[in-house]
C-alpha positions in Angstrom: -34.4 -38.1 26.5 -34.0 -34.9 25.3 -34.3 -31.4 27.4 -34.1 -27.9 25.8 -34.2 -25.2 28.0 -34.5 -21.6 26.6 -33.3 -18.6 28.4 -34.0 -15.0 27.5 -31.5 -12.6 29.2 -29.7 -9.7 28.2 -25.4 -10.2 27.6 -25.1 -8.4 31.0 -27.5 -10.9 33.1 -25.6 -14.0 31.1 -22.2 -13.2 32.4 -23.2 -12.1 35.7 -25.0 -15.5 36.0 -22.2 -17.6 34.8 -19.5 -15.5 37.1 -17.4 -14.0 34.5 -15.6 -11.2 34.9 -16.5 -7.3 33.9 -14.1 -6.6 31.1 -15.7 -3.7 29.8 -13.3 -0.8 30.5 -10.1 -3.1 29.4 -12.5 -3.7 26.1 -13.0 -0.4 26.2 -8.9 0.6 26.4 -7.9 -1.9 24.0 -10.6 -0.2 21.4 -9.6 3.1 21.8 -5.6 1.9 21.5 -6.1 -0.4 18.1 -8.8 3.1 17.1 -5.6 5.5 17.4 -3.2 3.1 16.1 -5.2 2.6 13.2 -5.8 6.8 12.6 -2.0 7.2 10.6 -2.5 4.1 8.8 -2.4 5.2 5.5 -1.1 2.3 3.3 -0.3 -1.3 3.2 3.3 -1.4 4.2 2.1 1.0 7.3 -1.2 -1.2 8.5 1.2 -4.1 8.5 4.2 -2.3 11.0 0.8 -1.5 13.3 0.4 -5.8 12.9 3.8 -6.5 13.9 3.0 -4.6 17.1 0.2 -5.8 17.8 1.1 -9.2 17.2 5.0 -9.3 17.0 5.3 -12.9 16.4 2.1 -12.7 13.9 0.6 -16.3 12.9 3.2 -18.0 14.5 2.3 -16.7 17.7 -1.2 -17.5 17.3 0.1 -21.0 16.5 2.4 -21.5 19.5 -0.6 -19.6 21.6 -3.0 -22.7 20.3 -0.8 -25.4 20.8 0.0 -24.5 24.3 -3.9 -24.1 25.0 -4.4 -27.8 23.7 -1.4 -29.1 25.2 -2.9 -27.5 28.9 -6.3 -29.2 28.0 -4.9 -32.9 27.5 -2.6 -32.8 30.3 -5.8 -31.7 32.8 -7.8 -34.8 31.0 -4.9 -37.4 31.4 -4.4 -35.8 34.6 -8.2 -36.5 35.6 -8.2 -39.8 34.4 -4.5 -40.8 35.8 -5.9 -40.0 39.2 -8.9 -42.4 38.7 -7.1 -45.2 37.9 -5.1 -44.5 40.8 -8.1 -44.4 43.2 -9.2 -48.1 41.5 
């Protein structure tokens, strides 16, 4: 059987119905940062210093960032299941 359920809500309604959290004014500081960051950009060799702050480790990072977050999500499923064949 298949169910489809349509919901019409504003962004605002959505994450106040699934509890998440107000992030608006750290959106809105981290805009205004990478907005006047950006301003004495001028060239390529400058817009890529303004990278290397942002992201000092660059794709790297990212890379160690995801492996971590998959690493965290196979633990808590082998931890899930480890503790149900413990139970049987």
């Amino acid at each position: 059987m298949k169910v489809n359920v349509e919901v019409e809500c504003s962004p605002e309604e959505a994450r106040r119905f699934l509890g998440l959290p107000d992030v608006t004014r750290a959106n809105d500081v981290y805009v205004d940062a990478m907005t006047n960051a950006m301003k004495g950009v001028g060239n390529f060799e400058q817009l890529q210093e303004v990278a290397k702050q942002v992201a000092p480790m660059g794709q790297l990072g990212l890379k160690l960032f995801q492996q971590l977050m998959e690493s965290g999500a196979t633990m808590g499923k082998g931890g899930a299941d480890g503790a149900k064949k413990n139970e049987d």
